[in-house]
C-alpha positions as CSV (number, residue, x, y, z in Angstrom):
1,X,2.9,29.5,17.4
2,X,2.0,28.6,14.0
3,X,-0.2,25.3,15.1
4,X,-2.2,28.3,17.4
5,X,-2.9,30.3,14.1
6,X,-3.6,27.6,11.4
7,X,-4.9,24.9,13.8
8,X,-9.1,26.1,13.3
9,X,-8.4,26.7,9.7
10,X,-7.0,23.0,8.6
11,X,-8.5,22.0,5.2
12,X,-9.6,18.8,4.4
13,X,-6.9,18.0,2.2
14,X,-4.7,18.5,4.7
15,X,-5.9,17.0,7.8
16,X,-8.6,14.3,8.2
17,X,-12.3,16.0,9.0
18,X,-13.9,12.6,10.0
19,X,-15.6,10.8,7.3
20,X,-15.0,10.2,4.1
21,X,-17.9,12.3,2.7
22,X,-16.4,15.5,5.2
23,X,-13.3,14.9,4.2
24,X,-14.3,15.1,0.3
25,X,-16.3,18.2,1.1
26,X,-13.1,19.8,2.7
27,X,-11.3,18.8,-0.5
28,X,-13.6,20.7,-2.9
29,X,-13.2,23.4,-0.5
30,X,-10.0,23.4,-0.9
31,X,-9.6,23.2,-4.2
32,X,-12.5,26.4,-4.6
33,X,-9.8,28.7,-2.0
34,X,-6.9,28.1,-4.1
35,X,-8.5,29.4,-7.4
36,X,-9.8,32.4,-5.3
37,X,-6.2,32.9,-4.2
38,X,-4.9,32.9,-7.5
39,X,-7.6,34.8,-9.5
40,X,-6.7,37.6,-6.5
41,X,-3.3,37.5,-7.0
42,X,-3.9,38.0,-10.9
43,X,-2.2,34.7,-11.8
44,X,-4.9,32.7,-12.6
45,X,-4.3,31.8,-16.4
46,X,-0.9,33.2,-16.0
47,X,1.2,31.0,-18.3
48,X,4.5,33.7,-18.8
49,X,7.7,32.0,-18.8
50,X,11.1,34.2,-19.0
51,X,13.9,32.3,-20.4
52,X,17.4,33.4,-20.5
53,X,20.5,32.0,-22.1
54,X,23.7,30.5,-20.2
55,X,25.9,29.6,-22.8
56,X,28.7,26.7,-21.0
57,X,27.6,28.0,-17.9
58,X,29.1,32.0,-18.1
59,X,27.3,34.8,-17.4
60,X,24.8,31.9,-14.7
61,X,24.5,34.8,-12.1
62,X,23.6,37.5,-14.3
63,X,21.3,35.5,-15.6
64,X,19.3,34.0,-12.5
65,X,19.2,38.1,-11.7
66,X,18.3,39.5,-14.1
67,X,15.3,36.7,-14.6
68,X,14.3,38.1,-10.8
69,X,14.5,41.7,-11.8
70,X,12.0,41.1,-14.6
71,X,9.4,39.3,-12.0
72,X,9.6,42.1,-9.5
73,X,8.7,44.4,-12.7
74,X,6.3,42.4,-13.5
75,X,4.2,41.8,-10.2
76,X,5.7,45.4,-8.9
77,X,7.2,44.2,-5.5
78,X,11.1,42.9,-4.7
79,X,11.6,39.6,-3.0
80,X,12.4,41.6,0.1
81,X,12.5,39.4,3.8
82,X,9.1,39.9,5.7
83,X,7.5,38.8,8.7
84,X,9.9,36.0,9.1
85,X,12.7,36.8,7.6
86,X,13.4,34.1,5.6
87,X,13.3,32.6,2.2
88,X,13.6,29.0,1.2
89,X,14.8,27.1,-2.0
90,X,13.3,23.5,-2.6
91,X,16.2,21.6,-4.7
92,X,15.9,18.2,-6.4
93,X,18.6,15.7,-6.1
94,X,16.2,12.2,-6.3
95,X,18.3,11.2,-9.4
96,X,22.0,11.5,-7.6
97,X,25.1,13.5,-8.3
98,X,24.6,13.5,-12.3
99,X,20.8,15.0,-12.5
100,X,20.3,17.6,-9.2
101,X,19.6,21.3,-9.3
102,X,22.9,22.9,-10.6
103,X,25.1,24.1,-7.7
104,X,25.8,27.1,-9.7
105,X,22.1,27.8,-9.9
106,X,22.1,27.5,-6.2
107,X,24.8,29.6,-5.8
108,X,23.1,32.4,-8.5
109,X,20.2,32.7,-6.4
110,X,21.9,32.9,-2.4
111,X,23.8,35.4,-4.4
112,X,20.8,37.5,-5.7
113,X,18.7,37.0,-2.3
114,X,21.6,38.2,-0.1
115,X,21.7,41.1,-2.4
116,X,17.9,41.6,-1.4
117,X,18.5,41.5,2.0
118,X,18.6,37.9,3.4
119,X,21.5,36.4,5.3
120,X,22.7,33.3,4.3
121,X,21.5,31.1,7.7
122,X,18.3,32.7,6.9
123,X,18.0,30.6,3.5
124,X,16.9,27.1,3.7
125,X,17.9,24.7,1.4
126,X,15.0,21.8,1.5
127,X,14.5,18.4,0.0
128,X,13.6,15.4,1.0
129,X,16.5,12.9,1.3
130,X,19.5,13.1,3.2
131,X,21.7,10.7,1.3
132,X,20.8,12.1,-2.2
133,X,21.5,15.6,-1.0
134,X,25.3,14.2,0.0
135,X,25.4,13.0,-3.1
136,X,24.9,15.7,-4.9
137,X,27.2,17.7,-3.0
138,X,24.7,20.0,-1.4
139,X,24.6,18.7,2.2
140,X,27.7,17.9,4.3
141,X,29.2,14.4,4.9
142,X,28.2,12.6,8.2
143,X,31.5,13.7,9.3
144,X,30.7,17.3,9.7
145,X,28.5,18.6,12.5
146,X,27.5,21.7,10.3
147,X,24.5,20.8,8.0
148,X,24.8,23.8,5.6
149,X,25.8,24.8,2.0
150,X,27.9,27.7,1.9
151,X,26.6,29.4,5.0
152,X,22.6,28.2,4.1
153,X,21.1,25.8,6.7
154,X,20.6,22.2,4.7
155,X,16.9,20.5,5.7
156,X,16.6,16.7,5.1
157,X,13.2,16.5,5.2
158,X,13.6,12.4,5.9
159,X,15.1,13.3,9.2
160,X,11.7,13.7,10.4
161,X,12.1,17.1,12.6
162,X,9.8,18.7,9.6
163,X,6.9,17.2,10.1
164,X,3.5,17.5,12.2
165,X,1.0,14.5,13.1
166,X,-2.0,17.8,12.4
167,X,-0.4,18.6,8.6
168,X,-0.7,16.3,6.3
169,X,-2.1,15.1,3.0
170,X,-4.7,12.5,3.3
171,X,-5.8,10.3,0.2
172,X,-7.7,6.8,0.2
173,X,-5.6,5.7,-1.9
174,X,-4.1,2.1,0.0
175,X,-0.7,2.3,1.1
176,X,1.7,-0.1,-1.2
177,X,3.8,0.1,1.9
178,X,3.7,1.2,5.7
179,X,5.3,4.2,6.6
180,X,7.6,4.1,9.5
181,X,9.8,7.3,10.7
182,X,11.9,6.5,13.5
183,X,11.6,10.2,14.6
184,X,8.2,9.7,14.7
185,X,7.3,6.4,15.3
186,X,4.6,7.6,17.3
187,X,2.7,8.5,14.3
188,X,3.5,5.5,12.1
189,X,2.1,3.8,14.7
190,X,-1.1,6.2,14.5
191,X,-4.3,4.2,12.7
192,X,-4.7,5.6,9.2
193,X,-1.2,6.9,8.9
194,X,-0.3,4.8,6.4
195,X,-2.9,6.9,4.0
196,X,-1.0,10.1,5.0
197,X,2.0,12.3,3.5
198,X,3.0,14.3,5.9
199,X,3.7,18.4,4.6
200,X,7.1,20.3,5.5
201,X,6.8,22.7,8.1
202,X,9.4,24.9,7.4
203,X,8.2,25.9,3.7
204,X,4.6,26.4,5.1
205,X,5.3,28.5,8.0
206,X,8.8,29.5,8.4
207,X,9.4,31.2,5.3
208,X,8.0,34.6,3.6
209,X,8.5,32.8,0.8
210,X,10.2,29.5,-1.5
211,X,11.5,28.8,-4.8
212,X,10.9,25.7,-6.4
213,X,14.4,24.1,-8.5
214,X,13.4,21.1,-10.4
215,X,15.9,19.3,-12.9
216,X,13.9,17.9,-15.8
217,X,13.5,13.8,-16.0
218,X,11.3,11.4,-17.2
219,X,9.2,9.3,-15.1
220,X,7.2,5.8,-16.1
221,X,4.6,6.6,-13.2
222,X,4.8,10.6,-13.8
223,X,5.7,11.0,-17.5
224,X,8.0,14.3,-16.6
225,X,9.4,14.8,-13.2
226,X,9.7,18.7,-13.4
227,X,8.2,21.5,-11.3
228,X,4.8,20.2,-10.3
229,X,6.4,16.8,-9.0
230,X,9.3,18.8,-7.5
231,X,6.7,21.1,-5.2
232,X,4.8,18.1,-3.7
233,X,5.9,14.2,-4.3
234,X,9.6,15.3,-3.6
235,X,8.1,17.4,-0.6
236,X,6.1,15.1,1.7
237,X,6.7,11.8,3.4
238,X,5.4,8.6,2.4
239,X,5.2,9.6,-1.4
240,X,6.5,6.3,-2.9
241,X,2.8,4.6,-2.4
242,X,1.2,7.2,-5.3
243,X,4.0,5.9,-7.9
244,X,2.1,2.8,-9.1
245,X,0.9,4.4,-12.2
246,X,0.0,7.7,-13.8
247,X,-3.2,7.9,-12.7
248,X,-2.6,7.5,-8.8
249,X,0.8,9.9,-9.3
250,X,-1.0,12.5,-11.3
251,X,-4.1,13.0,-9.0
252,X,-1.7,13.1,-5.8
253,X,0.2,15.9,-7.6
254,X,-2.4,18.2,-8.5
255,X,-4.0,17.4,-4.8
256,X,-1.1,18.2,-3.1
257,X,-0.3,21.7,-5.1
258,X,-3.5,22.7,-4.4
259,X,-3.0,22.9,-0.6
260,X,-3.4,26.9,-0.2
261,X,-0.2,27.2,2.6
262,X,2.0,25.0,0.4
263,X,1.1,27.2,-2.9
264,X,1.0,30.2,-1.7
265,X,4.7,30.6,-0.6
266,X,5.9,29.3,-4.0
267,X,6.7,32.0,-5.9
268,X,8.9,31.1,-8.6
269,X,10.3,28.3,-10.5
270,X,13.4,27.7,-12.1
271,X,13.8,25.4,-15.0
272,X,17.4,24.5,-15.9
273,X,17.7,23.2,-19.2
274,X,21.1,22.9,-19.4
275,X,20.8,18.8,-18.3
276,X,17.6,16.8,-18.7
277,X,17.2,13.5,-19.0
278,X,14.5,12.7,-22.2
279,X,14.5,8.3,-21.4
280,X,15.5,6.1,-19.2
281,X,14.2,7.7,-15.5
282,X,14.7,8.5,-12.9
283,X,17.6,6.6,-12.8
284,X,20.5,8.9,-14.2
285,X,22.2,8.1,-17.5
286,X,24.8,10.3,-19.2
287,X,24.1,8.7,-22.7
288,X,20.2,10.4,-22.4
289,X,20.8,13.5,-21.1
290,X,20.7,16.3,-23.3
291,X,21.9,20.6,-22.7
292,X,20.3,23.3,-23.9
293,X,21.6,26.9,-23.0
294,X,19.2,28.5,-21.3
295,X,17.5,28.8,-18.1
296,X,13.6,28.9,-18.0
297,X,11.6,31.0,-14.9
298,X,7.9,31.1,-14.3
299,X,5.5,31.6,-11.5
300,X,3.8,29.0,-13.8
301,X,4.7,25.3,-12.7
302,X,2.6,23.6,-15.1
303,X,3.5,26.3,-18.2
304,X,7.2,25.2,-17.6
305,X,6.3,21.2,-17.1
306,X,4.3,21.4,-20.4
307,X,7.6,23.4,-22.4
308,X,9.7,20.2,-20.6
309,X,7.2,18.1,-21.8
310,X,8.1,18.9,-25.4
311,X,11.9,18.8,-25.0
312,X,11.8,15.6,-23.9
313,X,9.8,14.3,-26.3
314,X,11.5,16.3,-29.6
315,X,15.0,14.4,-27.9
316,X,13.5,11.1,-28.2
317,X,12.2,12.0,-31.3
318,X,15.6,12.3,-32.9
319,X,16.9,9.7,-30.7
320,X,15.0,7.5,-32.4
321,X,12.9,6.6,-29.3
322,X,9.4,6.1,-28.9
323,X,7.4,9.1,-27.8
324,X,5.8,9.9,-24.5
325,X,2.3,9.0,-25.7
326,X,0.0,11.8,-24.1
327,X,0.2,14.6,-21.6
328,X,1.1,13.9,-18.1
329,X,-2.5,14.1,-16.5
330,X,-1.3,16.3,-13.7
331,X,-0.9,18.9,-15.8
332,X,-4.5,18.8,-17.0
333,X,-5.6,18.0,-13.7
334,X,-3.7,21.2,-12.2
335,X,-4.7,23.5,-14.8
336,X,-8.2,22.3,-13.7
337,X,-7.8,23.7,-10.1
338,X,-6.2,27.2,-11.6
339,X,-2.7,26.7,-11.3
340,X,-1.4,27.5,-14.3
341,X,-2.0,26.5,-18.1
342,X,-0.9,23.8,-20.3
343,X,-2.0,24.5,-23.6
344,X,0.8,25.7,-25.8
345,X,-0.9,28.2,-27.1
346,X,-1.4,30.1,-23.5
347,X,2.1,29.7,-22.9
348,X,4.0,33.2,-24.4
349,X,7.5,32.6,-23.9
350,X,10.0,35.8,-23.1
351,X,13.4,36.0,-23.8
352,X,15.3,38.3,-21.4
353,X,18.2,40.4,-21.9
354,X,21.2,40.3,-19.5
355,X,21.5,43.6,-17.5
């Protein structure tokens, strides 16, 4: 059904127009529709971030709700099921078992959405690699037939079943290596393909809407791997070939946020600062990961990448370690398209009271 609805209405940034000069037009086009959709939705320059504390981990669930109850205030509607009936959460577990989303952050929120109305099979957990979710505890072993956490349907997006040869990110940038899916060897073996990153289906048309759960890292192609890297590298195929440096990585980030069907389902974003790593990623190490007691929300990706930003550079600071030397250019380069804002003086920071 979906490919029906969406197929006459494929932007250029997600499916190849033809030439290169179409396919750039498409992309502008594409950029202009999402800061149309966000100036309607009153978000554009929004750069409010909620924080609230979790002290050794008590009180997690009151906070993760009450840090929902003060978004519905804010945009005046619960996150009720829709049309489809479902709601998704996008974890991150590329650095293993020692830096994924928090279980009990996970937990928190199937929690406060079954409170809103959701079963648990209609919540999908998402990310992109099988064996890193099974290390982290979040999907299954290969021993059991069941591929769910707690009742929530588990979606590898590596498996290949997500994925559509007609949705897709295409950028010229040369592939460092050729994809190859064997689900889908028919379209590795497609000409062009290698330039592709194909987008997952399920959080573009299966859900009313998804919630984006980072963990905080540091990254020598990405500078911080945080929200905005969460919501698109970590959610396409084929994403390795952008990680040859910062300038490649950072353009592919903002590119791929800007896609209108990917952005406009991701409502919120969790920040858990209760284990970052500051140096040394994205492989995890204990001796450079640092808590703080609170848990940050925003519908702001970039707002809560720039606050990361800063953490992980005061940690280094009085670690004695050498700086990250400038902003991560995605942020600029997504604050240029109107998602959010990464000046720290547009970002106001709210503290939130446990109810």
């Amino acid at each position: 059904m979906w490919k029906e609805v969406y197929k006459e209405h494929l932007c250029g940034v997600c499916k190849s127009q033809g030439d290169s000069s179409k396919r750039g037009r498409f992309r502008l086009l594409c950029m202009f529709w999402v800061v149309l959709l966000f100036a309607s939705k009153g978000l554009l320059g929004s750069s409010l971030v909620w924080e609230a504390a979790t002290p050794e981990g008590s009180n997690y669930a009151q906070a993760v709700e009450s840090l929902l109850q003060e978004y519905e205030s804010a945009v005046g509607r619960e996150l009720k099921p829709g049309s489809l009936g479902k709601a998704g959460l996008k974890v991150n577990t590329r650095s293993g078992s020692g830096l994924s989303t928090p279980k009990i952050l996970l937990r928190a929120l199937i929690a406060s959405l079954e409170r809103r109305g959701f079963g648990r099979k209609d919540i999908l957990i998402v990310d992109r690699d099988s064996y890193n979710l099974r290390q982290a505890g979040i999907l299954p072993s290969l021993a059991e037939p069941d591929l769910s956490f707690e009742g929530c349907p588990v979606l590898a997006l590596d498996r290949g079943d997500y994925y559509d040869e007609d949705w897709y990110y295409d950028s010229p940038l040369p592939p460092a290596m050729r994809y190859y899916n064997s689900n889908h060897s028919d379209l590795a073996e497609a000409e062009g393909v290698a330039r592709r990153s194909f987008l997952p289906l399920p959080l573009l048309f299966e859900v009313d809407f998804w919630i984006n759960l980072p963990v905080g890292c540091d990254d020598p192609a990405l500078g911080v791997d945080g929200a905005l890297v969460n919501m698109t590298l970590w959610n396409v195929s084929n994403s390795r070939r952008f990680l040859v440096n910062q300038a490649t990585a950072s353009a592919a980030v903002a590119e791929i946020a800007a896609i209108p069907e990917l952005v406009n389902k991701a409502v919120l974003h969790f920040m858990p600062m209760d284990s970052y790593q500051f140096i040394g990623g994205p492989f995890f190490n204990s001796l450079y990961t640092h808590r703080e007691e609170v848990l940050r929300m925003s519908a702001d990706p970039v707002a809560l990448d720039r606050l990361l930003y800063d953490a992980i550079n005061e940690r280094r600071r009085l670690a004695g370690f050498p700086e990250i030397s400038s902003i991560p250019q995605q942020l600029p380069f997504a604050t240029s398209l109107g998602l959010g804002a990464y000046e720290r003086s547009a970002i106001e920071q709210r503290v939130v009271r446990l109810k």
